[in-house]
ZAFI-608740 format. One record per atom (N, C-alpha, C, CB): residue in three letters; chain; atom name; x, y, z. Coordinates in steps of 0.05 Angstrom, whole numbers, plus 32768, in hexadecimal, padded with zeros to 4 digits. Glycine has a CB too. Layout:
Ala, A, CA, X, Y, Z;
...
END
This chain:
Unk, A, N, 86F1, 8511, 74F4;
Unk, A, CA, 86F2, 84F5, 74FB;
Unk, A, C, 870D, 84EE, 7508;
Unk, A, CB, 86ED, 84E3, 74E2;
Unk, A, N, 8705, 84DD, 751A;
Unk, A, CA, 8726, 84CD, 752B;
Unk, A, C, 8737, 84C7, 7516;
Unk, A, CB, 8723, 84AB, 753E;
Unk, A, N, 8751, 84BF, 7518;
Unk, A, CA, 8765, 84AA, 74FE;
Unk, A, C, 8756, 8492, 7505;
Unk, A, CB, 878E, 84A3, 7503;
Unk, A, N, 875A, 8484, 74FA;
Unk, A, CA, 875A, 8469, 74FC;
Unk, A, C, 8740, 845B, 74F7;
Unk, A, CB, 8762, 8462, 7514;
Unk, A, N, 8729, 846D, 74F2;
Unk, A, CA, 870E, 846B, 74EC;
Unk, A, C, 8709, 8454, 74CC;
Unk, A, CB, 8705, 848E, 74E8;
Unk, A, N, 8705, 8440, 74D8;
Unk, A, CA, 86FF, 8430, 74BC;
Unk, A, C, 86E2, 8439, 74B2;
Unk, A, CB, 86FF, 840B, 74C2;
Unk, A, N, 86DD, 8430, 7491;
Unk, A, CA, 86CD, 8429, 7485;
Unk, A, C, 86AF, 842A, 7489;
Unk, A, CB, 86D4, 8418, 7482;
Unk, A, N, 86B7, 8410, 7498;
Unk, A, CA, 869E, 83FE, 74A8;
Unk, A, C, 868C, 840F, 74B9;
Unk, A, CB, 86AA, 83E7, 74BD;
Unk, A, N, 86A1, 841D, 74CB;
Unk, A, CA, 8698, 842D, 74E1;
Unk, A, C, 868E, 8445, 74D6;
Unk, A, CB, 86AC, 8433, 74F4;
Unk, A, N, 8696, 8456, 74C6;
Unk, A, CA, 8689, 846D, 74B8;
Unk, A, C, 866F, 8462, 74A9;
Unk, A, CB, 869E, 847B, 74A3;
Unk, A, N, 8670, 844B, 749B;
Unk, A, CA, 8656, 843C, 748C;
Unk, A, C, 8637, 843C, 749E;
Unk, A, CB, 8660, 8418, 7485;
Unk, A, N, 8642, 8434, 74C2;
Unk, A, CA, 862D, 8432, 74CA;
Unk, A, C, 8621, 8450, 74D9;
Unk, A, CB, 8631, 841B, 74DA;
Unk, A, N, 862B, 8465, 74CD;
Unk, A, CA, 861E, 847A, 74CE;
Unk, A, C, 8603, 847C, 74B7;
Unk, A, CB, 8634, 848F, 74CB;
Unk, A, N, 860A, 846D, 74A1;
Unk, A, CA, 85F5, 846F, 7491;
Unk, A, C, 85EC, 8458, 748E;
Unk, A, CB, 85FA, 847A, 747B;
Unk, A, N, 85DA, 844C, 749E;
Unk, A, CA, 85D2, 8439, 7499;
Unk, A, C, 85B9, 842F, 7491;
Unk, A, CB, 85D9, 8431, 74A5;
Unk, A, N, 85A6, 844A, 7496;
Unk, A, CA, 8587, 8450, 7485;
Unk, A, C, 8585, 843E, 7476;
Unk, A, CB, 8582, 846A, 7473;
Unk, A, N, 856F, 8434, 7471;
Unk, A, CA, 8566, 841F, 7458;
Unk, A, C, 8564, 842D, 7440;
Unk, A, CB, 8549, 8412, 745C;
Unk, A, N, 8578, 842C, 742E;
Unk, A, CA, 8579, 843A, 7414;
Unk, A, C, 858F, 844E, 7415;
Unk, A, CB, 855E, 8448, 740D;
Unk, A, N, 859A, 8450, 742F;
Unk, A, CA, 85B6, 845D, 742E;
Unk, A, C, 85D0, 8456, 742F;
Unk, A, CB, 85B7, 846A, 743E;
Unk, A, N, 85E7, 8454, 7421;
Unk, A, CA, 85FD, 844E, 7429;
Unk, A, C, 8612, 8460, 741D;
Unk, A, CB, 8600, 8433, 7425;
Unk, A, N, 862D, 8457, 742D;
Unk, A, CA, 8649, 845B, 7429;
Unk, A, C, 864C, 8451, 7412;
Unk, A, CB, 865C, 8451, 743C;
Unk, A, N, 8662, 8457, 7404;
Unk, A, CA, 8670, 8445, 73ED;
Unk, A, C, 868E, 8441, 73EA;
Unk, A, CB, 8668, 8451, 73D3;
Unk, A, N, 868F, 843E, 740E;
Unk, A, CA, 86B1, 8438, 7405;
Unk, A, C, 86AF, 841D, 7416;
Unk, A, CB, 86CF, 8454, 7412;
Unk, A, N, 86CB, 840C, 7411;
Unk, A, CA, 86D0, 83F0, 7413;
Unk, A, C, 86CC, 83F6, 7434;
Unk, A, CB, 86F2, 83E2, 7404;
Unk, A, N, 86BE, 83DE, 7441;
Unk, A, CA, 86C6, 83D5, 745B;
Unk, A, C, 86E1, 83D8, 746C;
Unk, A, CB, 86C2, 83BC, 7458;
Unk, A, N, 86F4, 83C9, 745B;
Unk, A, CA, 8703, 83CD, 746A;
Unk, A, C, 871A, 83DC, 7468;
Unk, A, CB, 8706, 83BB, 746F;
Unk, A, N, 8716, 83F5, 7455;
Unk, A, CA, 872F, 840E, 744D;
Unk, A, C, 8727, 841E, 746B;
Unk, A, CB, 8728, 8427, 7427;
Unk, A, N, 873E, 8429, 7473;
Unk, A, CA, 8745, 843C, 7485;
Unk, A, C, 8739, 845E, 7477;
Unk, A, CB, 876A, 8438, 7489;
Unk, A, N, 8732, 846A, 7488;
Unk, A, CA, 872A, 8483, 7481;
Unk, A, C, 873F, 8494, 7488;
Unk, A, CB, 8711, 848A, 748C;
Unk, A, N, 8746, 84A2, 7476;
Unk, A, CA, 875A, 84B4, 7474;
Unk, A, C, 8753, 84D7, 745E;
Unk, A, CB, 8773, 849D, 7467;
Unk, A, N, 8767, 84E8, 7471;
Unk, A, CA, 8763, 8501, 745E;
Unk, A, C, 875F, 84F9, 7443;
Unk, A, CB, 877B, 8515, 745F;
Unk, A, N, 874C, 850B, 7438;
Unk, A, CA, 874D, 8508, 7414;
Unk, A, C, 8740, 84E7, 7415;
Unk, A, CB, 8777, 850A, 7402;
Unk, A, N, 8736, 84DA, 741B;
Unk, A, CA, 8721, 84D0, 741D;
Unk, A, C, 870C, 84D6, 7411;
Unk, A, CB, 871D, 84CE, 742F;
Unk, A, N, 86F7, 84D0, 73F5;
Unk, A, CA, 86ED, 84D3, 73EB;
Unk, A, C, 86CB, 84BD, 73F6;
Unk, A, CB, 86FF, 84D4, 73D7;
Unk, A, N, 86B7, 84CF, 73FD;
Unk, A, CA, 86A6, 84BE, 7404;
Unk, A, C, 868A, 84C8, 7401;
Unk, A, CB, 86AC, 84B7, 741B;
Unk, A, N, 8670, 84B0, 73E6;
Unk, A, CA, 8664, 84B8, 73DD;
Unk, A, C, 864B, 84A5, 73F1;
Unk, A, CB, 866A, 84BA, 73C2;
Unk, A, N, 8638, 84B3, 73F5;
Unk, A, CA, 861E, 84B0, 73FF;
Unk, A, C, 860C, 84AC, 73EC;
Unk, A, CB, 8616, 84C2, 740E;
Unk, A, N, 85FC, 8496, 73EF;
Unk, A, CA, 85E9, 8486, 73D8;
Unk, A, C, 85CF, 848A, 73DD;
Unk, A, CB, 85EC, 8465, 73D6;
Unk, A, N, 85B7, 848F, 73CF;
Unk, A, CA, 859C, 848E, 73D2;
Unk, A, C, 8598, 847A, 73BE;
Unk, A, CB, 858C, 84A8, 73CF;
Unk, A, N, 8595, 845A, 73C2;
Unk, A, CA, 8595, 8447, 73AC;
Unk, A, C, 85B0, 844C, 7398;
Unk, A, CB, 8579, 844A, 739D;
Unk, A, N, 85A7, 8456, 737F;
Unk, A, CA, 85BB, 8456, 7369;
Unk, A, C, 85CE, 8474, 7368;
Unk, A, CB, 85A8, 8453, 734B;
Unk, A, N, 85BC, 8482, 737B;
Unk, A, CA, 85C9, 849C, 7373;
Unk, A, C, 85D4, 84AD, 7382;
Unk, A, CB, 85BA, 84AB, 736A;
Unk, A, N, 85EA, 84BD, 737E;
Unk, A, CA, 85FC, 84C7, 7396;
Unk, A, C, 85F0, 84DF, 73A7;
Unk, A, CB, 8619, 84D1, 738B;
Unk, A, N, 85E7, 84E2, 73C0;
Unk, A, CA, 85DD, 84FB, 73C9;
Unk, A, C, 85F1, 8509, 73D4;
Unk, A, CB, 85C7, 84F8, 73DC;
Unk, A, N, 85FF, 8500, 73DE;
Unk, A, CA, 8617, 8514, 73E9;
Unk, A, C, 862F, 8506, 73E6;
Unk, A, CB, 8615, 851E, 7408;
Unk, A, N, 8642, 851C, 73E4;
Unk, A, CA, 8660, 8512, 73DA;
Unk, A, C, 8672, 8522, 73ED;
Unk, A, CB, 8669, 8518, 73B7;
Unk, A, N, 868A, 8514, 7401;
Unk, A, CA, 8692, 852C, 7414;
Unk, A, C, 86B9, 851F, 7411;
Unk, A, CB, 867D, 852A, 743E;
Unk, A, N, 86C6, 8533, 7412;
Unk, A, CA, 86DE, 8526, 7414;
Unk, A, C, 86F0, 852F, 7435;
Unk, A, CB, 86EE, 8531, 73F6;
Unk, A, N, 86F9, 8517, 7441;
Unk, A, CA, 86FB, 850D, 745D;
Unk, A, C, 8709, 8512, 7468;
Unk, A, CB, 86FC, 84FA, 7463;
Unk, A, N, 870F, 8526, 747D;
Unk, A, CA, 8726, 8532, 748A;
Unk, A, C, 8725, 8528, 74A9;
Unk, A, CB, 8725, 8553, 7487;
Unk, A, N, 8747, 851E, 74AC;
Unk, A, CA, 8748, 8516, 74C4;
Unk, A, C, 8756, 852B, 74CC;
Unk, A, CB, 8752, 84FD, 74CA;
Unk, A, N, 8758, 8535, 74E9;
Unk, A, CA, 8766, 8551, 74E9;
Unk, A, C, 877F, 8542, 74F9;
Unk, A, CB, 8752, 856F, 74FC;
Unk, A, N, 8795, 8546, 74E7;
Unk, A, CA, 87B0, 8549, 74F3;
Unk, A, C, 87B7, 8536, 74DD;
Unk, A, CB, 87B8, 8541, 7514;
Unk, A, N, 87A8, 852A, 74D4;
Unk, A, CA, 87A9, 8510, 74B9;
Unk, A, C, 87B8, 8525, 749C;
Unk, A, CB, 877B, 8501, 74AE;
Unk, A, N, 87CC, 8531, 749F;
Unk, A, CA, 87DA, 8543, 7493;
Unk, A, C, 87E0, 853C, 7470;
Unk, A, CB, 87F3, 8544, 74A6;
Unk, A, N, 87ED, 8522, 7479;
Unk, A, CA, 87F9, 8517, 745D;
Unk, A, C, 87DD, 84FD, 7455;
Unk, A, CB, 8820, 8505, 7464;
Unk, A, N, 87C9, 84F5, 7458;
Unk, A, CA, 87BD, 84EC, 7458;
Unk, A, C, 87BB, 84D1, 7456;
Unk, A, CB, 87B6, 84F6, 7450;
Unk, A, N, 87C4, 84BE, 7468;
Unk, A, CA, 87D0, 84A2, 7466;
Unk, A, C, 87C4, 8495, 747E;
Unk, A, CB, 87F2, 84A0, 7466;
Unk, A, N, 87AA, 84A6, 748D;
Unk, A, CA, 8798, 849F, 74A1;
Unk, A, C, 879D, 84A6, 74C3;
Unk, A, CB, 8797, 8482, 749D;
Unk, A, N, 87BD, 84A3, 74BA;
Unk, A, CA, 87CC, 84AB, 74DA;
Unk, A, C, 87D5, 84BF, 74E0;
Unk, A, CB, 87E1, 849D, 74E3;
Unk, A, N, 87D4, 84C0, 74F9;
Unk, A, CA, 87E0, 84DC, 7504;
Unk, A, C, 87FF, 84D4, 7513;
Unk, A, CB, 87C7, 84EC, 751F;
Unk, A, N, 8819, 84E7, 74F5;
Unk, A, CA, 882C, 84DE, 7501;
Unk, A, C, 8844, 84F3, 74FB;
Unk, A, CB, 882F, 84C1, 74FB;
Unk, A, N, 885E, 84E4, 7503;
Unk, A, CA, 8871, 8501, 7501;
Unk, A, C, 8872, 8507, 74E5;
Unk, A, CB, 8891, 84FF, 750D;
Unk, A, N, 8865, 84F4, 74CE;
Unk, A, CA, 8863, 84F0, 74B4;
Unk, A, C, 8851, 850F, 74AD;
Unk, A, CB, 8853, 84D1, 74AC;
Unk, A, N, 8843, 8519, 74C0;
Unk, A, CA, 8824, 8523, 74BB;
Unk, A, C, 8836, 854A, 74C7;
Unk, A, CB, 8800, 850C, 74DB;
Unk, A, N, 884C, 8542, 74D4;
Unk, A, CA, 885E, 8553, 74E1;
Unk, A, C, 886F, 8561, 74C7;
Unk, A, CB, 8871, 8540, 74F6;
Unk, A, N, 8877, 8554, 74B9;
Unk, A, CA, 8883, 8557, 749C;
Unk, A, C, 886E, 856C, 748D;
Unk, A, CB, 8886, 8536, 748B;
Unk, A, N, 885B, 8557, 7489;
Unk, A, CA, 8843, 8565, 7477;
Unk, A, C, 8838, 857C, 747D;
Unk, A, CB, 882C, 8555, 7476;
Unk, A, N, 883B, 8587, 749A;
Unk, A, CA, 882E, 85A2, 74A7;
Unk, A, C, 8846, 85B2, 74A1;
Unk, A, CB, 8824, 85A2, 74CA;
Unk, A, N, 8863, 85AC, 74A0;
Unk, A, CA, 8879, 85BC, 749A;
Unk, A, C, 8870, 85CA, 747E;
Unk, A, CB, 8896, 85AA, 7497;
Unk, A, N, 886A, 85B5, 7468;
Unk, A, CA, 8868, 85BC, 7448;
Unk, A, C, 8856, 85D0, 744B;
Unk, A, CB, 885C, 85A5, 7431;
Unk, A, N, 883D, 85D3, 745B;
Unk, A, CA, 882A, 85E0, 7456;
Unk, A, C, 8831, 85F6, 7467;
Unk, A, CB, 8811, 85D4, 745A;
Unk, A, N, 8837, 85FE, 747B;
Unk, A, CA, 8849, 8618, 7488;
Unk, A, C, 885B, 8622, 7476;
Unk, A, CB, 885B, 8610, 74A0;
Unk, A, N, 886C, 8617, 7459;
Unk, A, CA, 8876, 8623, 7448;
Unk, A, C, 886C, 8623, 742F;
Unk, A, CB, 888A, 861D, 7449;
Unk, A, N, 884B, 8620, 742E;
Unk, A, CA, 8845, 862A, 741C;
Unk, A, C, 8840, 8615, 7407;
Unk, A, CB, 8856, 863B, 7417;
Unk, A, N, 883F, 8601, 740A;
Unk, A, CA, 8843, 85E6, 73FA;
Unk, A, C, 882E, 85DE, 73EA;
Unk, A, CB, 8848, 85D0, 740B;
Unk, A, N, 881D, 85E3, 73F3;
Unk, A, CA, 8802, 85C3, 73FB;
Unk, A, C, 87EB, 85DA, 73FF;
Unk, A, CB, 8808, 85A6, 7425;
Unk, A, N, 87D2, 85DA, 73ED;
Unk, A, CA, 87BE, 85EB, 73E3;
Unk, A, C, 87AA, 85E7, 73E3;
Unk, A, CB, 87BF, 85F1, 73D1;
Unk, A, N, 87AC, 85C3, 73E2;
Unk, A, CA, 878B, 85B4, 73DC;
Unk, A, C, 8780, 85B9, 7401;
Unk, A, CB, 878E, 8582, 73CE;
Unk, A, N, 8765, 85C3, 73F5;
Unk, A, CA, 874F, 85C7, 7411;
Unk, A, C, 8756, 85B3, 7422;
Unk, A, CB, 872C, 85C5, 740B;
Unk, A, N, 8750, 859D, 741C;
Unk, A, CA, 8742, 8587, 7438;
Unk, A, C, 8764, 8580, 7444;
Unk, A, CB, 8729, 855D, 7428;
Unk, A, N, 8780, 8583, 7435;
Unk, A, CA, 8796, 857E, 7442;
Unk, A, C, 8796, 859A, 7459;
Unk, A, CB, 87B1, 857C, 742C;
Unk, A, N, 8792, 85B0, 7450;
Unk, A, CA, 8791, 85C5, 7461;
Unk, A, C, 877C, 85C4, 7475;
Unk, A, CB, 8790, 85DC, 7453;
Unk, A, N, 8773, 85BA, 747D;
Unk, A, CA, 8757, 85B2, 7490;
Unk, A, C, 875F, 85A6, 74A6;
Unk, A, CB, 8741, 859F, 7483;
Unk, A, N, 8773, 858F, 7496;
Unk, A, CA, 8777, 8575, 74A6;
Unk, A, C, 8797, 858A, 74BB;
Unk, A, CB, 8782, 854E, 7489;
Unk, A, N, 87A2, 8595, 74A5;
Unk, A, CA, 87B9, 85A5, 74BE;
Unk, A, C, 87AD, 85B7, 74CB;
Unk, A, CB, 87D5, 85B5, 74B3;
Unk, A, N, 8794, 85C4, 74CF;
Unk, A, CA, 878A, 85D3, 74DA;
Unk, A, C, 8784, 85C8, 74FF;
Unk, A, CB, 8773, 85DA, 74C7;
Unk, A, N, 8799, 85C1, 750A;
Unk, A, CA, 879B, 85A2, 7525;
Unk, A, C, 878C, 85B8, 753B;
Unk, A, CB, 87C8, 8593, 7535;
Unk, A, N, 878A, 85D7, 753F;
Unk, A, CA, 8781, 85DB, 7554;
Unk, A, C, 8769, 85EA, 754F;
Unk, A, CB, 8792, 85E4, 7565;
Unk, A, N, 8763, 85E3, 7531;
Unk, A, CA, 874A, 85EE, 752F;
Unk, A, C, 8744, 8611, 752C;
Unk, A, CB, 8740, 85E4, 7546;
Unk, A, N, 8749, 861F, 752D;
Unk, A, CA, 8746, 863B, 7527;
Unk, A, C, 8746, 8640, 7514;
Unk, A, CB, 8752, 864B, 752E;
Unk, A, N, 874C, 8634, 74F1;
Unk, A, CA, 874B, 8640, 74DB;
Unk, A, C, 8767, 863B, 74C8;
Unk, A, CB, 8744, 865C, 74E2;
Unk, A, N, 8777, 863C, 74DC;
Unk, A, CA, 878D, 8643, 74CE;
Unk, A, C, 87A6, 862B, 74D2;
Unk, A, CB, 8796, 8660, 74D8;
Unk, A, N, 87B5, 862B, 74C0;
Unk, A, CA, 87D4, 861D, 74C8;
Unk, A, C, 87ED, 862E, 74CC;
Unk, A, CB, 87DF, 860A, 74B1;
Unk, A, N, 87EE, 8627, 74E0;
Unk, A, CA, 8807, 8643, 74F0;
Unk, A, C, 881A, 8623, 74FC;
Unk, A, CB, 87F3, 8664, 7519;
Unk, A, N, 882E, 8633, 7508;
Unk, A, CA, 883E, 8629, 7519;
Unk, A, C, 883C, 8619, 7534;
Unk, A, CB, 8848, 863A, 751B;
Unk, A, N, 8821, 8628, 7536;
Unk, A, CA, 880E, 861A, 7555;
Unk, A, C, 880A, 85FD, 754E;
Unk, A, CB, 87EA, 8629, 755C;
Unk, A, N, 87F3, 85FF, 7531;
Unk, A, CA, 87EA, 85DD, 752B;
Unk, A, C, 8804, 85D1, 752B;
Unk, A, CB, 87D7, 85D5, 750C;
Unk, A, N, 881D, 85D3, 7521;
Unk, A, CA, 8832, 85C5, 7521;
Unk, A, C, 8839, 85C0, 753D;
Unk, A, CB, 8846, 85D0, 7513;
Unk, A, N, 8836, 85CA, 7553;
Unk, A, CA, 8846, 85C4, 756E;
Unk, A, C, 8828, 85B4, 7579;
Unk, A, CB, 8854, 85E7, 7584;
Unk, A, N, 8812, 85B6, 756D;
Unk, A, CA, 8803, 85A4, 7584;
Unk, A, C, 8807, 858C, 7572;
Unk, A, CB, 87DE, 85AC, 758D;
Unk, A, N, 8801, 8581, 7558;
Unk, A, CA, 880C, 856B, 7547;
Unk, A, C, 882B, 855E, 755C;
Unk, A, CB, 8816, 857C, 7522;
Unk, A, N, 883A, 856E, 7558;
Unk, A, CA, 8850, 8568, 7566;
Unk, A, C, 8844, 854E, 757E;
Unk, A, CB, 885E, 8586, 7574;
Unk, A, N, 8834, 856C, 758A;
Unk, A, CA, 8828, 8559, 75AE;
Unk, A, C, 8821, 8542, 75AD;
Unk, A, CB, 880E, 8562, 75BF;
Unk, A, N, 880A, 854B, 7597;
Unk, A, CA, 87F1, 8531, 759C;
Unk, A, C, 8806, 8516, 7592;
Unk, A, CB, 87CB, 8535, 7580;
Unk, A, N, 8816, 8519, 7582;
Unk, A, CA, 882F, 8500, 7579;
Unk, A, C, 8839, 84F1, 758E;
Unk, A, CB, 884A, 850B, 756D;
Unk, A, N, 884D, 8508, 75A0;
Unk, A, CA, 8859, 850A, 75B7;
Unk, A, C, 8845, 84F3, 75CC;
Unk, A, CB, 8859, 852A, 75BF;
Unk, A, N, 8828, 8505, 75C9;
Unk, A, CA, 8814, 84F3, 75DC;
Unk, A, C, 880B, 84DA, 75DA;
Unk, A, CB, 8800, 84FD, 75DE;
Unk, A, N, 8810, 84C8, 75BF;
Unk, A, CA, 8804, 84BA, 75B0;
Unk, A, C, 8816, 84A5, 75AF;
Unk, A, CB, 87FD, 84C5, 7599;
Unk, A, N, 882E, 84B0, 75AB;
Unk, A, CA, 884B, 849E, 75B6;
Unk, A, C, 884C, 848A, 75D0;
Unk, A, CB, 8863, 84B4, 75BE;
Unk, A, N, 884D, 84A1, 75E7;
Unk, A, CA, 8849, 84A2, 7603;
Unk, A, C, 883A, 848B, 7607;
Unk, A, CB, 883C, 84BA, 760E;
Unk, A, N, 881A, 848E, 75FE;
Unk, A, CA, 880F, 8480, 7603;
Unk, A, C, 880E, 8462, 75FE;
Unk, A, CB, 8803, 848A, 7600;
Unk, A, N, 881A, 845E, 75E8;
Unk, A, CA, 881C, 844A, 75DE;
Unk, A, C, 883D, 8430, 75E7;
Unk, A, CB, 8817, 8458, 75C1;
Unk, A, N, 884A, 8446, 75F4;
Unk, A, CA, 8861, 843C, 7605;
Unk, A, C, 8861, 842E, 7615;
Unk, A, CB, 886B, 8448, 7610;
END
């Protein structure tokens, strides 16, 4: 999922009659995001939410998220879905690479917003 993905917007993926989300409207979706799918009373699926580059898990992608890929290049940081989210170019792994495109996409995100 993008950063910045609210609630609301993930909710209307499930919007079946008898299906829903169970998180607030208007919370931001972020790594480690916990999110349960309803059949009426009962939970059918339970998934926890990775934004990829969403490092430290606070929804954004930032030099904050730059820090957090350092800890995990030394070994830091163990829990699955944080290692997912530094996994930025996708191949499996956290190397030195996901840290220089994190870098970019920042760099790019900056830029743009200038």
């Amino acid at each position: 999922l993008p950063a910045g993905v609210k609630a609301e917007d993930l909710g209307k993926l499930f919007s079946n009659e008898g299906i829903s989300c169970d998180i607030a409207d208007n919370e931001s979706i972020k790594t480690g995001t916990i999110i349960n799918i309803t059949e009426g009373e009962s939970v059918v699926y339970s998934a926890i939410i990775v934004l990829n580059g969403d490092v430290n898990g606070d929804g954004l992608v930032s030099t904050a998220d730059c820090a957090a890929l350092q800890g995990i290049l030394m070994g830091d940081v163990t829990k699955t879905h944080i290692l997912y989210a530094a996994d930025v170019n996708g191949d499996g792994m956290q190397s030195t690479t996901d840290y220089k495109k994190l870098k970019l996409v920042i760099k790019n995100k900056t830029q743009e917003g200038a």
